[in-house]
C-alpha positions in Angstrom: 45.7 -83.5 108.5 49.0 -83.3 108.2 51.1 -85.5 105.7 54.4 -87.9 107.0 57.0 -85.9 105.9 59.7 -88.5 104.5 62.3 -85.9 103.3 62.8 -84.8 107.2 66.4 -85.9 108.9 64.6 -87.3 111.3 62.3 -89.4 109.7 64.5 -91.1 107.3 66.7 -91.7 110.3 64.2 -93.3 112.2 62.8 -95.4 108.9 66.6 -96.5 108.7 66.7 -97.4 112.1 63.0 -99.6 111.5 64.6 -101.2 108.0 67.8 -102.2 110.1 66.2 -103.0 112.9 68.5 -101.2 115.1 68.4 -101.5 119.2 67.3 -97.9 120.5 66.9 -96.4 123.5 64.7 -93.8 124.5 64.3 -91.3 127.4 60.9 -90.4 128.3 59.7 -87.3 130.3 59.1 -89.2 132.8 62.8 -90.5 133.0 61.6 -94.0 132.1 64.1 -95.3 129.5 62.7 -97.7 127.2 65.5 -100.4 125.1 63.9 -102.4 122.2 63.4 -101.7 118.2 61.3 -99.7 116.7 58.6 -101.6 114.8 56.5 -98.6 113.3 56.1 -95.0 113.1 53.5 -92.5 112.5 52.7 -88.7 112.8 51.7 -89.0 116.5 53.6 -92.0 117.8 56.1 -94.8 117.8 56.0 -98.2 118.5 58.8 -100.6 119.6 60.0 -104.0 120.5 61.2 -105.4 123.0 63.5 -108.1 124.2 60.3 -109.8 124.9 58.5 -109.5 122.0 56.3 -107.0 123.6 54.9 -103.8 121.8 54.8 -100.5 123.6 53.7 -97.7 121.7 55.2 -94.3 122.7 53.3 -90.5 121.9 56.1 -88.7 120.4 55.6 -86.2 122.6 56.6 -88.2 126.1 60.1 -88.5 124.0 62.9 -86.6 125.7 65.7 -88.4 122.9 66.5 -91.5 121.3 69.8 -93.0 120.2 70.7 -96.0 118.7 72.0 -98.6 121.2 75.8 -99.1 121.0 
């Protein structure tokens, strides 16, 4: 199995973005966009938060981008 790669760009961003708890939005492939923060991360997924307190977790995969939210 692979191993979380830490030293990649894009996982420190999004650990920053988790430790900060930064609004993000991001594009699915289905052109759903989902706002909230990102609670948790892992090799296959990622989870976030929304407005309402509820969790939706996301395969990394469906992800067309994220950005923080300005």
């Amino acid at each position: 199995m692979p191993e979380f790669d830490t030293t990649l760009p894009s996982i420190r961003l999004l650990q920053s973005l988790i430790k900060d708890k930064q609004e993000v939005e991001i594009k699915l492939v289905t052109d759903d966009l989902l706002v909230g923060k990102i609670f948790w991360q892992d090799l296959e997924c990622i989870c976030i938060l929304d407005h309402y307190d509820q969790k939706t977790v996301i395969w990394r995969q469906a992800i067309v981008f994220m950005k923080p939210k300005a």
